[in-house]
N, C-alpha and C positions, 0 to 999 in steps of 0.2 A: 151282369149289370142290367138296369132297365131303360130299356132304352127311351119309354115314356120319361123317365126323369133326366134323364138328358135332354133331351128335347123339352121341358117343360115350356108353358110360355114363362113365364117369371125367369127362369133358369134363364133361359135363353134371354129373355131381354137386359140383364143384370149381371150376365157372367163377363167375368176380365177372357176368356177363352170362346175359342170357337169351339163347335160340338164336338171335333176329331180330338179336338189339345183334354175337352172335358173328358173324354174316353179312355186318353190315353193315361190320364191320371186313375181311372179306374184301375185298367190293364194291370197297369205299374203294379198296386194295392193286390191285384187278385192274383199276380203271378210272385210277386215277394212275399206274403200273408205276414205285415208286418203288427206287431202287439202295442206300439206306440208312433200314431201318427203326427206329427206337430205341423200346422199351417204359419208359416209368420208372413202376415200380409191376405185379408179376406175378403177387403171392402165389404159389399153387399151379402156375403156369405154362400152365393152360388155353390164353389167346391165342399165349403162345408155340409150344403144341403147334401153333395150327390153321394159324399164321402159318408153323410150319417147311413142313408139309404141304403147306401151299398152293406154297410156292415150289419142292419138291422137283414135285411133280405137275404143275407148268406147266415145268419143268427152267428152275428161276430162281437155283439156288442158287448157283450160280457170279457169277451179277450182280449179287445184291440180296445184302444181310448185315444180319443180323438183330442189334442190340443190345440184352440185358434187363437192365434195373436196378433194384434194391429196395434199399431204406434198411433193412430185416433180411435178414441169410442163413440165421434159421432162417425159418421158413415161419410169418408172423405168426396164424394163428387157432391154432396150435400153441405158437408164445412165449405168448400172451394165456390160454392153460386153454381155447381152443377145440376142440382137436384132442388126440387119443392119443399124439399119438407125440412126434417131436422132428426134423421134416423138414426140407430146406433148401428156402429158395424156390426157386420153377419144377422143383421137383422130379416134376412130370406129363412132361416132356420125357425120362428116363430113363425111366420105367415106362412110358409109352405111346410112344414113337418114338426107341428110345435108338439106333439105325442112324444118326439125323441128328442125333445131340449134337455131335460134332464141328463140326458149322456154328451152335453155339450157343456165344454169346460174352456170357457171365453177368457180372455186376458186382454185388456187395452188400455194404455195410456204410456206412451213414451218405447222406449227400443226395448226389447223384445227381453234384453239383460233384465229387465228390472222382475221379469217373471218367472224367470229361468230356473231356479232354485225351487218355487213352490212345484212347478211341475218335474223336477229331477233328470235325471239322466237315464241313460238306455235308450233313447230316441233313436226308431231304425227304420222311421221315414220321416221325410223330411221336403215338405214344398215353400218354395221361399217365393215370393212376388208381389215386391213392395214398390218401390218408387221409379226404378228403372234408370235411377241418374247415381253418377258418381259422387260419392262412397258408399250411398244404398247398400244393396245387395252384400256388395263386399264385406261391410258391418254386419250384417244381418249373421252373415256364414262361420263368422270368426267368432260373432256371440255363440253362435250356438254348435259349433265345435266340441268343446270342449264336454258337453251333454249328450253327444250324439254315441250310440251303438257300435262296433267296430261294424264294417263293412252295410253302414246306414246305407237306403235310399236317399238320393238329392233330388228334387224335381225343380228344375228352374226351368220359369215361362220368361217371355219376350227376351230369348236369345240372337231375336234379329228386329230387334225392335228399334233399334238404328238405323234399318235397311227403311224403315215404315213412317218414323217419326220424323215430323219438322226439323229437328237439331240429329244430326246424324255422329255428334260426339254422344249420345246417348246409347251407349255399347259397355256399360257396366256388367250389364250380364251374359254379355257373348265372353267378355274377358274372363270372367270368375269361370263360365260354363268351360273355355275352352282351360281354365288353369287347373282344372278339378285334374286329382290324379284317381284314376278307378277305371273302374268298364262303363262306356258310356251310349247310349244308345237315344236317337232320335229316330220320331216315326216317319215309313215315308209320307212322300210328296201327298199333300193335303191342300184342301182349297181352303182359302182363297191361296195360299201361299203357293211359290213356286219351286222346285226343287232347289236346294242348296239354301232353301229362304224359311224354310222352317222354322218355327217360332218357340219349340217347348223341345228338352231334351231329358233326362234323367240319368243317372252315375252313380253307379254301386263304388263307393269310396274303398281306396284301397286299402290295405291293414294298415298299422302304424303313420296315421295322419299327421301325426307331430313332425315327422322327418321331411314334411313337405310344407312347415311354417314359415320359412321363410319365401318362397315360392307364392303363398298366399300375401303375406305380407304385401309382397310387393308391387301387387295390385292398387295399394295404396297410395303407390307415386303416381298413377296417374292424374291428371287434373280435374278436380272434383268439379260436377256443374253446380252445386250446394253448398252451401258453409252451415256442417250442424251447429247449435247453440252452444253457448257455454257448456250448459249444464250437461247436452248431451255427450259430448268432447269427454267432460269428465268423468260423466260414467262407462263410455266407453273405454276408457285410459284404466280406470279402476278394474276394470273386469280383464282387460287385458294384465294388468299386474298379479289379478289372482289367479288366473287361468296359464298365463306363459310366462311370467316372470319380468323380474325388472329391467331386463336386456329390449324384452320388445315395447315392454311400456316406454322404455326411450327413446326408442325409436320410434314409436307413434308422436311422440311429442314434436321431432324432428321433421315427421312430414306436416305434420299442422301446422308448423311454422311458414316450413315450403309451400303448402294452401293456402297459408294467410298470406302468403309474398304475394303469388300470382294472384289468388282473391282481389289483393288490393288494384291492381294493376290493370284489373277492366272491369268496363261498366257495370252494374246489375242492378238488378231488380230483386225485391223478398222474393225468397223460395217459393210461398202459397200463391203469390203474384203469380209468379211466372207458371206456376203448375195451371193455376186457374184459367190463363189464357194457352195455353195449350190442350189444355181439358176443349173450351169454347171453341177452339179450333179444330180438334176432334170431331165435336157435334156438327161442324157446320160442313166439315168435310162428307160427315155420315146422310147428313140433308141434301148432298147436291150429287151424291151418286145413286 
């Protein structure tokens, strides 16, 4: 890997990771040499810059193919009043290595389902890091199950992003990371993090993932900080009916219900609200240290 592109400045100002977490996603890549890598969740396209890089500079790009997916196509700290302008996601891929956009095969607007089918299955990497809040993540993984490789890569970031964030019920993906059944391995102690605080982990998924559906499932009882949309509800419902059958599509119906119970029953604010002023509060936090 280069470590000039790790370090880039753009990378560096732009990426959801620190340089170790950026590396460790290379690692991962250059010790599994996986043929189909899929991102769901890119923002500004950082990993997809370093992920094209790396496969052009080992001359991989003709074997491996790279999938990026985000639920917005504009560049969310830009949707949210984060940002100046009005960018598309993984919009670092043209301004820093627009030579390799052609081997960049972008997907955005809505959950990751609605893509899934054009890019197929045998996905046997896989980095997920999208919203960080319950049922985030957990959707994310159960869409894309059903397309993944036996014994895929999973890379999931902000495993301790509860330990960091304002609302410390923001532990959707310390639960999915800790519920993965497979070989799982975190890198050591890296800064800023402290040991046991480590923020990025990876899990070679064990065979026969189906026997462990209910196990994932039930990640779903916990209490979401989000209420997705109708629409999204019912495409998730729909995918779970074609992928696991009618038993789990009713029971996803079941906890929606139980979401909407306790939903109703405390205050809130819209989802991009409250993401926006946590985004705001990020900044200001990054301003005064």
């Amino acid at each position: 890997m280069r470590e000039e592109m790790i370090t880039h400045p753009l990378i560096a100002q732009y990426s959801e990771m620190v340089e170790r977490e950026r590396a460790f996603v290379l690692e991962q890549i250059q010790k599994y040499k996986p043929k189909k890598i899929v991102e769901i969740g890119i923002a500004a396209g950082a990993n997809s810059v370093l992920i094209l890089d790396f496969l052009f500079s080992n001359n991989l790009l003709d074997s491996t193919s790279l999938y990026a997916l985000d639920y917005n196509t504009t560049y969310y700290r830009d949707l949210c009043g984060g940002g100046e302008y009005n960018r598309k996601s993984g919009f670092l891929v043209q301004e820093i290595i627009p030579h390799l956009s052609s081997y960049y095969h972008l997907y955005t607007g809505g959950f990751c389902a609605n893509h899934l089918d054009k890019i197929g299955g045998e996905i046997d990497f896989c980095i997920i890091d999208t919203v960080h809040s319950a049922p985030g993540e957990a959707f994310d993984f159960l869409m894309v199950l059903p397309y993944l490789a036996p014994n895929a890569v999973i890379i999931l970031h902000d495993i301790a992003y509860h330990c960091l964030a304002p609302n410390k019920y923001s532990h959707i993906c310390a639960l999915l990371f800790l519920s993965l059944v497979g070989e799982k391995k975190i890198p050591s102690q890296y800064a800023p993090y402290e040991n046991i605080f480590q923020n990025i982990g990876s899990c070679v998924l064990a065979s026969q993932q189906n026997d462990y559906l209910d196990l994932y499932f039930r990640i779903l009882h916990m209490p979401w900080e989000y209420m997705p949309s109708e629409e999204d509800l019912s495409i998730f419902k729909n995918h779970i009916l074609k992928h696991y059958g009618e038993s789990f599509a009713t029971a996803f119906e079941h906890i929606v219900a139980l979401q909407k119970k306790w939903w109703s029953q405390k205050p809130k604010l819209p989802f991009f609200k409250r993401l926006r002023r946590k985004i705001k509060r990020e900044i200001q936090n990054l301003l005064t240290h």
